[in-house]
Backbone as a ProteinNet text record, in pm:
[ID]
protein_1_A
[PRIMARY]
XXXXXXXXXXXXXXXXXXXXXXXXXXXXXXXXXXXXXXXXXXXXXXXXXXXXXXXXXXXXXXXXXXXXXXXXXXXXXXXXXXXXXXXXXXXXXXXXXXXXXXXXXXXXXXXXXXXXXXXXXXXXXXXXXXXXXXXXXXXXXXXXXXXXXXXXXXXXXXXXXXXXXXXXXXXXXXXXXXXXXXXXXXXXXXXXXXXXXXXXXXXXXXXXXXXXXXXXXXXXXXXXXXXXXXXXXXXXXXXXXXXXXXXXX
[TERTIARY]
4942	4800.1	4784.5	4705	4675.6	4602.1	4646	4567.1	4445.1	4314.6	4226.3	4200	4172.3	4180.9	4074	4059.2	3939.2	3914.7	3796.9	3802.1	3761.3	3824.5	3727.8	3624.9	3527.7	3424.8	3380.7	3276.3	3253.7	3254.3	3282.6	3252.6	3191.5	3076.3	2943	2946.1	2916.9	2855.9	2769.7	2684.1	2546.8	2537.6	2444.1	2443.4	2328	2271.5	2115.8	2109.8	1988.1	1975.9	1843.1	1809.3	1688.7	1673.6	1548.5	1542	1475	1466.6	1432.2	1482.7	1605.7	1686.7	1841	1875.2	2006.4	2115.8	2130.3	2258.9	2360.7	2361.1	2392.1	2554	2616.5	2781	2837.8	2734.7	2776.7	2801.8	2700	2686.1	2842.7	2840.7	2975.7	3101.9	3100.9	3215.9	3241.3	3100.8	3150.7	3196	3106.6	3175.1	3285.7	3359.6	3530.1	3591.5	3581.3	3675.3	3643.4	3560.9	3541	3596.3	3587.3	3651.2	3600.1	3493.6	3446.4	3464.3	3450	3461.2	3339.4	3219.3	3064.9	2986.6	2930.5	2838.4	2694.8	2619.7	2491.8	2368.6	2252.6	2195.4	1999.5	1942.9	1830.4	1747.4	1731.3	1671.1	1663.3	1501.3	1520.6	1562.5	1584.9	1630.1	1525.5	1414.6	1290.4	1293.2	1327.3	1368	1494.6	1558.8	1707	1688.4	1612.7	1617	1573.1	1469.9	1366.1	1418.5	1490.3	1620	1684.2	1747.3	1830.1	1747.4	1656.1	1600	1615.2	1630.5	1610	1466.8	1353.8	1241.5	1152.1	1062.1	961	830.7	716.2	636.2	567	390.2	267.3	210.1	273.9	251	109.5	53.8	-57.9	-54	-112.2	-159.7	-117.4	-44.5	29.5	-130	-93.2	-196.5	-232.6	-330.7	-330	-270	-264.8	-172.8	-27.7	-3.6	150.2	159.9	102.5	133.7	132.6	21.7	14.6	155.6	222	345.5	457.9	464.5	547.3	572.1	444.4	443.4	449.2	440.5	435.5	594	686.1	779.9	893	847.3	929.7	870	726.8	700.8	830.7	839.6	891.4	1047.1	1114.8	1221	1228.5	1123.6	1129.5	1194.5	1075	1063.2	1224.8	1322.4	1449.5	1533.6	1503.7	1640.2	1670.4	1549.1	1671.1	1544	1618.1	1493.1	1535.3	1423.1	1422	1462.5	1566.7	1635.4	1771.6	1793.6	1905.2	2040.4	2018.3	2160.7	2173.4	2108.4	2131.1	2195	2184.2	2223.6	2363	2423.6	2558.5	2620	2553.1	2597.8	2665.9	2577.6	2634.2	2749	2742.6	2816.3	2954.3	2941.8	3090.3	3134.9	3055.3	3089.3	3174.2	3125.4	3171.7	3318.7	3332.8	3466.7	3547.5	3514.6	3638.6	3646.9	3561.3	3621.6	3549.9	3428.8	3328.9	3213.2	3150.8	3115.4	2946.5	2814.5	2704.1	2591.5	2527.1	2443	2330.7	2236.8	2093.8	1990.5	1995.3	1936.6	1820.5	1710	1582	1477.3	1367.5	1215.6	1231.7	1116	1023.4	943.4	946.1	886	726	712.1	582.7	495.2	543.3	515.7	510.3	539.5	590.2	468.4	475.9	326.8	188	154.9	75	38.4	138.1	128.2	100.9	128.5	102.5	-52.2	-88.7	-194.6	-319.5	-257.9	-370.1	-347.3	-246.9	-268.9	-327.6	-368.2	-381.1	-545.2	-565.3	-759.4	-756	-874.6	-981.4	-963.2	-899.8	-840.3	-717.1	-633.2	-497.8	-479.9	-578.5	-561.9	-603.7	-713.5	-800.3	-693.6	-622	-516.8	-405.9	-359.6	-222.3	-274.4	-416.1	-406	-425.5	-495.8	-542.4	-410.5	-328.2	-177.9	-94.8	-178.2	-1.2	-133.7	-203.1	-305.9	-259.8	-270.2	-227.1	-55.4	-2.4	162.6	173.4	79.6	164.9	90.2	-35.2	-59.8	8.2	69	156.3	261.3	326.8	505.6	576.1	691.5	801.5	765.4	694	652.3	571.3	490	467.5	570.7	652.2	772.6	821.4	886.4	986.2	902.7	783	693.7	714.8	714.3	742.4	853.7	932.8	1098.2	1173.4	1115.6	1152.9	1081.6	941.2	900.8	995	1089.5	1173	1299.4	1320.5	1462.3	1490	1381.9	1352.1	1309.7	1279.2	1242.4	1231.3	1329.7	1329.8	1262.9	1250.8	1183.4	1027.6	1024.6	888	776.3	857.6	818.2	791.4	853.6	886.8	710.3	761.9	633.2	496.3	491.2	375.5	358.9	411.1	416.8	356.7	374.5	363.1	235	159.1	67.1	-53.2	-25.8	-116.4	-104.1	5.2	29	90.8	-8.9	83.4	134.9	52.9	79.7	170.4	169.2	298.3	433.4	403.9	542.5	602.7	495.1	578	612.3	551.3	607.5	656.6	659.1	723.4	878.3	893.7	977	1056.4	999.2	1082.2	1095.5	994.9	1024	1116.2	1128.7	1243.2	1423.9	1367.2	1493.9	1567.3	1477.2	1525.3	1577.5	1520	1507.6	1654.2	1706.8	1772.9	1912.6	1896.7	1978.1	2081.9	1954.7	1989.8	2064.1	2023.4	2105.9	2242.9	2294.4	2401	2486.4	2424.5	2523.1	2531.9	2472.7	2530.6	2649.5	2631.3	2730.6	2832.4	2829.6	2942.5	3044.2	3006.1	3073.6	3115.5	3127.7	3205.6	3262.7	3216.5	3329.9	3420	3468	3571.5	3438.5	3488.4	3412.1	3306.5	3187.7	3010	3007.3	2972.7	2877.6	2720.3	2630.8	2527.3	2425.2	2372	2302	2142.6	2147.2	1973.3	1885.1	1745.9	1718.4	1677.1	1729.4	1748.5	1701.3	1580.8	1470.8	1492.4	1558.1	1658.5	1684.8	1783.2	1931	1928.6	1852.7	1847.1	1823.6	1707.6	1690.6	1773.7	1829.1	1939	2072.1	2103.9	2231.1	2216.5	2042.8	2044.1	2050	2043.2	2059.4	2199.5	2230.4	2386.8	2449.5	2489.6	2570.5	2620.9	2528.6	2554.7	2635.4	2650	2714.5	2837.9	2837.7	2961.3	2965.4	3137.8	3117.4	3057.3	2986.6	2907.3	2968.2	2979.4	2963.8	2818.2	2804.2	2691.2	2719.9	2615.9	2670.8	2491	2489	2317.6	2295	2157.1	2171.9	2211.4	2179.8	2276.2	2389.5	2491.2	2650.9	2660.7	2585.9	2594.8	2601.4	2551.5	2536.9	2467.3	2543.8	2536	2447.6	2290.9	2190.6	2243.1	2150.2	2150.2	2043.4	1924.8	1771	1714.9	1585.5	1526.9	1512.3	1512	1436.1	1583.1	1740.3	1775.8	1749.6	1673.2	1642	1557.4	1416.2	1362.3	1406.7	1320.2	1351.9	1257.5	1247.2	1149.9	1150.8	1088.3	1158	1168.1	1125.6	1095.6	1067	1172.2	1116.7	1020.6	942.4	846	850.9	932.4	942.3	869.8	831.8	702.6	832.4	786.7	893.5	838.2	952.2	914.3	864.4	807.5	737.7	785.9	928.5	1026.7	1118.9	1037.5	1093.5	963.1	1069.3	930.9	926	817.9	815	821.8
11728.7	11701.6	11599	11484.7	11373.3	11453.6	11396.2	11449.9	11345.7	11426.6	11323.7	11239.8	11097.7	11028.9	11027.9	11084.4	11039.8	10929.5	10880.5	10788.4	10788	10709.2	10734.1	10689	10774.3	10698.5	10579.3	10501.5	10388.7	10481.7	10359.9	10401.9	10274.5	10332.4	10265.5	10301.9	10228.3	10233.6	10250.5	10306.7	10221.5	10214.6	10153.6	10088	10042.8	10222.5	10150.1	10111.5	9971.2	9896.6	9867.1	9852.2	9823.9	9663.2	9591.1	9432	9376.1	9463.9	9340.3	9362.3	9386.8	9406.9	9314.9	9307.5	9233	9289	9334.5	9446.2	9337.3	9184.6	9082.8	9167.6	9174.4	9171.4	9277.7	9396	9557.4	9503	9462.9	9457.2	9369.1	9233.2	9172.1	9288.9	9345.9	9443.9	9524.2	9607.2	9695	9645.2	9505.3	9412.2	9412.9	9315.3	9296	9423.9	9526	9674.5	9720.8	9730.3	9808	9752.5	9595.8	9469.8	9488.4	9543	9519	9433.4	9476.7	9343.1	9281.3	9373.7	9337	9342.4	9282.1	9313	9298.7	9393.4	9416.2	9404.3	9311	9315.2	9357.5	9434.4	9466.6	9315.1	9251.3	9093.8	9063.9	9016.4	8910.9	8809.3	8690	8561.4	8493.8	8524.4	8442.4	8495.8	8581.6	8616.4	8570.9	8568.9	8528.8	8425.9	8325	8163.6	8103.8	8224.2	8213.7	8227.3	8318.3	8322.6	8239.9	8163.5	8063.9	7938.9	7940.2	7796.9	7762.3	7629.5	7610.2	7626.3	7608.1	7601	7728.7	7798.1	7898	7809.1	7867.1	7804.2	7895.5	7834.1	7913.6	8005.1	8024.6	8141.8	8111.8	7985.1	7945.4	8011.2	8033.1	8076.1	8243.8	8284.4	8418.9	8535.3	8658.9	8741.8	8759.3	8804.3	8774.2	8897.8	9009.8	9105	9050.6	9029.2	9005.5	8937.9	8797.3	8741.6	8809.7	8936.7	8985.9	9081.2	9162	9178.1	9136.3	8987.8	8890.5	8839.3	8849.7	8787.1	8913.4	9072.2	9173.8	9199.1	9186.7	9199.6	9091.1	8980.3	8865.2	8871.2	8957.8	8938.5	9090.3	9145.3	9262.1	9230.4	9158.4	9096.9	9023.7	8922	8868.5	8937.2	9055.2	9139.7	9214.5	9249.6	9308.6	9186.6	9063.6	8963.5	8898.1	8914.4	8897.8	8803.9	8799.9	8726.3	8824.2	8841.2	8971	8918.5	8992.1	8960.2	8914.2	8869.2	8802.9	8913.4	9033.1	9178.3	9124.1	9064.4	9027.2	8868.4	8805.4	8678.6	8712.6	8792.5	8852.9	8958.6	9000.2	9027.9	8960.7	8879.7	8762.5	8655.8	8636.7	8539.5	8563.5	8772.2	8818.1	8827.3	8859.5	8863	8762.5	8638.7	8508.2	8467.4	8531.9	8531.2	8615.2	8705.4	8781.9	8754.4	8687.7	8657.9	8768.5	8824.9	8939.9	8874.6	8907.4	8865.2	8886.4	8837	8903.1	8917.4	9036.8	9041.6	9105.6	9016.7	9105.5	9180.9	9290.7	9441.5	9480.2	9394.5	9431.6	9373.9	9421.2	9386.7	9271.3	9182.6	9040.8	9099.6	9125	9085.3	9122.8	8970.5	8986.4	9062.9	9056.6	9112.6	9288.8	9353.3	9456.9	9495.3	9397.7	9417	9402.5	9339.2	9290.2	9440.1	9502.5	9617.7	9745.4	9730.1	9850.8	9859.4	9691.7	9697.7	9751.9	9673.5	9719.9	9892.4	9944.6	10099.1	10191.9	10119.6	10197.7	10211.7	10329.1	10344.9	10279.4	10281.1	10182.9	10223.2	10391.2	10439.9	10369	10405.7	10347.1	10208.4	10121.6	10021	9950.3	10025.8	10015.8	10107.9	10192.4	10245.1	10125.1	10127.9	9992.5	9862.6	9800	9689.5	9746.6	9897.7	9876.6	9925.6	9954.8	9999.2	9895.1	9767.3	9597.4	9565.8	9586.3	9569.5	9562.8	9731.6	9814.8	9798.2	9748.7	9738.6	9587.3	9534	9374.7	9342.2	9450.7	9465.7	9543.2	9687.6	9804.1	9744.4	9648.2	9625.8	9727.5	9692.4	9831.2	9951.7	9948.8	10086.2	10162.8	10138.5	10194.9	10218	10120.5	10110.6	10232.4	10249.1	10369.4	10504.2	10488.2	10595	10640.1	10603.9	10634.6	10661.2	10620.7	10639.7	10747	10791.9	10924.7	10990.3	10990.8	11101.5	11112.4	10989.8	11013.8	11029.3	11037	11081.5	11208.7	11273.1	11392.7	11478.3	11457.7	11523.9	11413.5	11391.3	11282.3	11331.7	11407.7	11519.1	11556	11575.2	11563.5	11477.2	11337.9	11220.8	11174.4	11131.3	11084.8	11160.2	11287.7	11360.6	11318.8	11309.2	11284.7	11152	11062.8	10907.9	10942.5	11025.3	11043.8	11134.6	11177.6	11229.4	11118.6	11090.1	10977.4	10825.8	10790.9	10690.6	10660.1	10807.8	10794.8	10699.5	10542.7	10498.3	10377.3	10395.6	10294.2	10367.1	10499.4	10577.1	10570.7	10584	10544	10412.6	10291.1	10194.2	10109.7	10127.2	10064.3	10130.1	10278.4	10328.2	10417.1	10503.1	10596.5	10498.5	10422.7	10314.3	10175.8	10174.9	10029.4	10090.4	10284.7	10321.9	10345.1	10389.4	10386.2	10226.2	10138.8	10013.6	9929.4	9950.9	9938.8	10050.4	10155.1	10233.9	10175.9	10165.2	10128	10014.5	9924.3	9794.5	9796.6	9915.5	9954.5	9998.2	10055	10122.6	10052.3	9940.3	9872.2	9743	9713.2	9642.9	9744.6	9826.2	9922.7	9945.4	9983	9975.7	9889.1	9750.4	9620.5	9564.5	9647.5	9602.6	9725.3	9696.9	9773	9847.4	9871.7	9921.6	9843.2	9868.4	9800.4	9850.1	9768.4	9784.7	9729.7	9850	9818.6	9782.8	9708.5	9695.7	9731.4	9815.1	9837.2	9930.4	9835	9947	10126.5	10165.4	10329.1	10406.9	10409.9	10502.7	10521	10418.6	10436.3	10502.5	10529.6	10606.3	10704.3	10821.8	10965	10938.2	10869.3	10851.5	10791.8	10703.2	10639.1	10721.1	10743.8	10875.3	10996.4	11065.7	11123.1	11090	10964.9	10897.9	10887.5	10803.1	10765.3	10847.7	10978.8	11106.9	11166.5	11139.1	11152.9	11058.6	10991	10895.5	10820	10803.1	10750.9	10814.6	10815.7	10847.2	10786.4	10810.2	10740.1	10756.1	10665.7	10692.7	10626.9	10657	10694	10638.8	10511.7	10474	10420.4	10512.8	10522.7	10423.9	10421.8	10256.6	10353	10491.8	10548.7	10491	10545.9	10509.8	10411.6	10327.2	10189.5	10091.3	10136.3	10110.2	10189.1	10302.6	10410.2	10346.9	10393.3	10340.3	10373.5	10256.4	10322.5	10354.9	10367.1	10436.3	10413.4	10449.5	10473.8	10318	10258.8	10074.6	10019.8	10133.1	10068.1	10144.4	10256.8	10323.8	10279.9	10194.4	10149.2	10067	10107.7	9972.9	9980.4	9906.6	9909.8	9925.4	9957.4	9961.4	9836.4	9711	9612.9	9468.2	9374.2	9255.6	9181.5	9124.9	9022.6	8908.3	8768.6	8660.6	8599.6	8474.1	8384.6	8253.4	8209	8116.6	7946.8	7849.6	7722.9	7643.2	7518.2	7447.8	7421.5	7423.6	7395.9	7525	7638.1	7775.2	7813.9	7897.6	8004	8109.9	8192.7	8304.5	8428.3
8425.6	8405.4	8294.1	8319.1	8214.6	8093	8005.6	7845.3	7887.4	7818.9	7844.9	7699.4	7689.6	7595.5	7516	7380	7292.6	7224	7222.4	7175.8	7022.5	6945.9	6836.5	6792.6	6724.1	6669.3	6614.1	6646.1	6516.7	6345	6283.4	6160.7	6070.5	6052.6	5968.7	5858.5	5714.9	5600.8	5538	5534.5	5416	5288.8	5261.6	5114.3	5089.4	5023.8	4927.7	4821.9	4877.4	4756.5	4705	4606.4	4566	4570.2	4629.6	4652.9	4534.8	4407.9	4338.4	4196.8	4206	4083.5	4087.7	4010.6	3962.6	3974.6	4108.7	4193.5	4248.2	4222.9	4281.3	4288.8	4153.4	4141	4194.7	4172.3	4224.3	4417	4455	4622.9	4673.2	4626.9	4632.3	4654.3	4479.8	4436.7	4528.2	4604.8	4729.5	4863.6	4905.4	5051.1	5011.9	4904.8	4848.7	4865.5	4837.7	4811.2	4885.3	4992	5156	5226.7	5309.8	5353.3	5509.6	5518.3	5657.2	5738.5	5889.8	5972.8	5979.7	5976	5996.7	5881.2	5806.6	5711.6	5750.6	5796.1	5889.2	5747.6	5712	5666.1	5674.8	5655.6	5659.7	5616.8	5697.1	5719.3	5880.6	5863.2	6017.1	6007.4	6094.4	6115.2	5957.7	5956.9	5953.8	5804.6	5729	5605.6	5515.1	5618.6	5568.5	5565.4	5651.9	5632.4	5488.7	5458	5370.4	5230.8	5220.3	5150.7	5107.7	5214	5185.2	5136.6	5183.6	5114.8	4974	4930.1	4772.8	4690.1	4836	4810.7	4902.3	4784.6	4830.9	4856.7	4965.2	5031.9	4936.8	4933.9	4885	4979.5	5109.2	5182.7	5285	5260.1	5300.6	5495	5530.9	5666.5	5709.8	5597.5	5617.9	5536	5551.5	5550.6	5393.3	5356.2	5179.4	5120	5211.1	5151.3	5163.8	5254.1	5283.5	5162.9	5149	4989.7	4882.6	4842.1	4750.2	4737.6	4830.2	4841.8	4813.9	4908.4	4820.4	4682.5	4611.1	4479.6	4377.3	4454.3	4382.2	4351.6	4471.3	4464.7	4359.5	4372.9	4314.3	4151.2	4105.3	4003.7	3916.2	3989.9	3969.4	3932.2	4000.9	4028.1	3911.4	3853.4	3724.9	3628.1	3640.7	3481.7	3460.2	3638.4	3626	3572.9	3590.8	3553.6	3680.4	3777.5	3953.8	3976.9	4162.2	4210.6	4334.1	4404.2	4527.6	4626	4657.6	4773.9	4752.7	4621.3	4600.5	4621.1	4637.4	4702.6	4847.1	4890.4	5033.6	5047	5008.8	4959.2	4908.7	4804.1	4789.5	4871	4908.9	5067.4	5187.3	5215.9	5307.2	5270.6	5101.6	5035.8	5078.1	5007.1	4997.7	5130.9	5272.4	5402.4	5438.6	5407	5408	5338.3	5208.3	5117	5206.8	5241.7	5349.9	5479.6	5589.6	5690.6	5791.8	5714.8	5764.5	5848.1	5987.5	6070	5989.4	5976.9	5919.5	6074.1	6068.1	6154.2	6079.1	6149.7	6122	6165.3	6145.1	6187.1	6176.3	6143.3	6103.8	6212.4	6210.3	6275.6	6248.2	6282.7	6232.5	6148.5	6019.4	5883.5	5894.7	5972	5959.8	6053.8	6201.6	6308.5	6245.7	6151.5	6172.7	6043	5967.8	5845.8	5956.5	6061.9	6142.4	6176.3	6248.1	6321.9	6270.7	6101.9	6008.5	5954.4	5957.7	5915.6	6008.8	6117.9	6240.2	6244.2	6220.3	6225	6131	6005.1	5859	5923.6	5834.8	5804.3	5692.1	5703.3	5592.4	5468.2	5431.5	5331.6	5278.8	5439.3	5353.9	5309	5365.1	5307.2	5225.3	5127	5046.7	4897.2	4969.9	4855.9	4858.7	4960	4962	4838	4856.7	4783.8	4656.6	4589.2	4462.8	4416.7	4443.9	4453.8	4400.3	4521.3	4455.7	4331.1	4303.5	4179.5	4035	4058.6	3945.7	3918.9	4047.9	4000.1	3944.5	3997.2	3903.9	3774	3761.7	3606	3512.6	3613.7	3506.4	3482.5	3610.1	3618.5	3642.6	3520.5	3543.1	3476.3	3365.2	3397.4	3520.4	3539.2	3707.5	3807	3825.9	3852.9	3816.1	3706.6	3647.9	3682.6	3672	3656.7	3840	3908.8	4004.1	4071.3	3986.5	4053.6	4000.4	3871.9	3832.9	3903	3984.9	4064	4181.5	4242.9	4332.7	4298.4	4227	4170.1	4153.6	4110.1	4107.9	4207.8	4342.7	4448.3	4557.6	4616.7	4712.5	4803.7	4886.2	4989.2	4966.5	4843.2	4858.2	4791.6	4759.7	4713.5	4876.6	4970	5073	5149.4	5125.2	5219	5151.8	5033.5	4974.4	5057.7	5048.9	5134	5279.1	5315.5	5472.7	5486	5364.8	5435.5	5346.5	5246.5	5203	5280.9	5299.9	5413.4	5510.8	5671.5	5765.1	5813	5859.5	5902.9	5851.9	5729.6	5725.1	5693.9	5630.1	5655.9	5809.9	5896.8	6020.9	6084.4	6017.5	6062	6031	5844.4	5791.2	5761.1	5755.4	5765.2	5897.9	5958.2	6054.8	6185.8	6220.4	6336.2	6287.3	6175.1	6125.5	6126.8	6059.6	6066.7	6230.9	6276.2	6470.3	6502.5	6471.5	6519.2	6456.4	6333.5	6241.3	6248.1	6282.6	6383.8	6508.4	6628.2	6752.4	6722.6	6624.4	6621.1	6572.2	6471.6	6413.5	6528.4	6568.9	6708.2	6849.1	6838.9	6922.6	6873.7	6694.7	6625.7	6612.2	6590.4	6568.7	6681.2	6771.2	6873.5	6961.3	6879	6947	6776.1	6686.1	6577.6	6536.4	6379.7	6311.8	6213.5	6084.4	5959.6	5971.2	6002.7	5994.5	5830.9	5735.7	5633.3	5626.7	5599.5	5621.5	5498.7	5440.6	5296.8	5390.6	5341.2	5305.5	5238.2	5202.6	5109.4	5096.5	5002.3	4999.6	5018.4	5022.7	5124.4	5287	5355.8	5469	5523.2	5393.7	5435.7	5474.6	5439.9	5484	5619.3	5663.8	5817.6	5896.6	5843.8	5910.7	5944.9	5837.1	5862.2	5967.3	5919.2	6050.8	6206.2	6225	6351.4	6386.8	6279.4	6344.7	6298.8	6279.5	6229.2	6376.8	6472.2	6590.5	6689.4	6650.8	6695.2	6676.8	6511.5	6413.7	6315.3	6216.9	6122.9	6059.2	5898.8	5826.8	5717.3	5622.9	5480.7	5373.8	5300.3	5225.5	5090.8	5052.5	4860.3	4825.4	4766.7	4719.1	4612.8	4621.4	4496.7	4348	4330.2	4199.6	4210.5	4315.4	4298.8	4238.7	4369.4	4363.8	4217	4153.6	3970.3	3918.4	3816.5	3789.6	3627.9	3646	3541.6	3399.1	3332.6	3177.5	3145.9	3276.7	3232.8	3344.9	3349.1	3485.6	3562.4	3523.3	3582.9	3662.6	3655	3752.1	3899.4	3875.4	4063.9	4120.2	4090.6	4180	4310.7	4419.5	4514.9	4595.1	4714.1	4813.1	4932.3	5004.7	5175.4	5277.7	5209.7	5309.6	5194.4	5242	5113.7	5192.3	5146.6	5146.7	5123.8	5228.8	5138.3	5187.9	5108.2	5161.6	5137.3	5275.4	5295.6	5245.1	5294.3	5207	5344.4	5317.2	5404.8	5558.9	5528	5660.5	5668.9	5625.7	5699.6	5785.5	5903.5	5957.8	5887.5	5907.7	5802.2	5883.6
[MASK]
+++++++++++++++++++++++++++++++++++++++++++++++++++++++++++++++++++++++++++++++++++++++++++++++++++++++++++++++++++++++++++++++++++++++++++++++++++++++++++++++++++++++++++++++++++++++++++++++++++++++++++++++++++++++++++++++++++++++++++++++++++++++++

């Protein structure tokens, strides 16, 4: 009687990160000492381009929240020492130093802010803006002030999110993590070791997806650079770039 053959599992990575902090050397340090074949990044085409440019656009024709986002995030990014987005940018760099294939795993950006907005009530989105308000007047304290509330109860920081803002808890998060998922497991299973960078609010959802599927391993933006105070746990679930004249956005 033939033994029947198992196959083995993919095996996926992740790696939360916060997008607007100065994680540049840590993110490298883990692509280099993991040595993936795939380095899968939480970016669309239309972000990553945006990224790469030398030059940022004034965002002109894009939504005025989306800008206020963008400029909430990159002001934030100031005050850490970084510029947002730049863990993804060393991401791809180090992909590149090893001979690591990069794919990108995310929605369209904007298409996906379009679709959150059209779903919010008049509440949630009247909380969302006095929200990027109060954060690019508080900064990092607001910042910190909030990240010790999630540091401290991830579970029911998360839920608080979901009943004050169903609708972008679901579409900025549980439909990006399905979406961001499905795409892992179809890279996974035509590569070797997938490493995945994205940011850390994610991961719990993500893992529960692909746990079924592949092994996983797990490096939280703690591991990831183990703080000397609260301002290194922040992060966000989604960057915001406002691209330059000869990017799409």
């Amino acid at each position: 009687m033939r033994a029947l053959r198992v196959e083995p599992r993919p095996r996926i990575m992740l790696v939360g990160i916060g997008h607007v902090f100065d994680i540049r050397a840590a993110v490298k340090g883990v692509v280099h000492r993991i040595h993936p074949q795939t380095v899968a990044l939480e970016l669309d085409s239309g972000r990553f381009a945006a990224l790469q440019s030398s030059t940022r656009g004034d965002g002109r024709g894009l939504p005025m929240t989306y800008r206020l986002l963008a400029k909430l995030q990159q002001s934030l990014a100031e005050q850490y020492g970084s510029e947002a987005g730049s863990e993804m940018i060393a991401a791809a760099e180090a992909a590149a130093e090893i001979g690591a294939a990069v794919e990108l795993i995310d929605m369209d950006a904007l298409k996906v802010f379009k679709r959150m907005t059209g779903a919010m009530s008049m509440k949630e989105k009247l909380l969302m803006v006095a929200g990027i308000f109060i954060s690019l007047v508080a900064g990092k304290a607001a910042v910190e002030k909030e990240m010790e509330r999630y540091k401290s109860n991830e579970e029911g920081f998360m839920a608080e999110v979901q009943r004050i803002y169903p609708s972008i808890a679901r579409v900025l998060i549980d439909e990006r993590n399905t979406h961001m998922a499905e795409r892992l497991k179809w890279i996974s299973s035509r590569s070797g070791l997938t490493l995945a960078v994205v940011g850390d609010a994610h991961i719990p959802g993500m893992t529960g997806i692909l746990s079924k599927f592949a092994d996983v391993e797990v490096l939280r933006l703690d591991d990831l650079q183990k703080p000397t105070d609260s301002e290194q746990n922040a992060q966000m679930t989604m960057s915001f770039t406002v691209s330059g004249p000869d990017d799409k956005p």
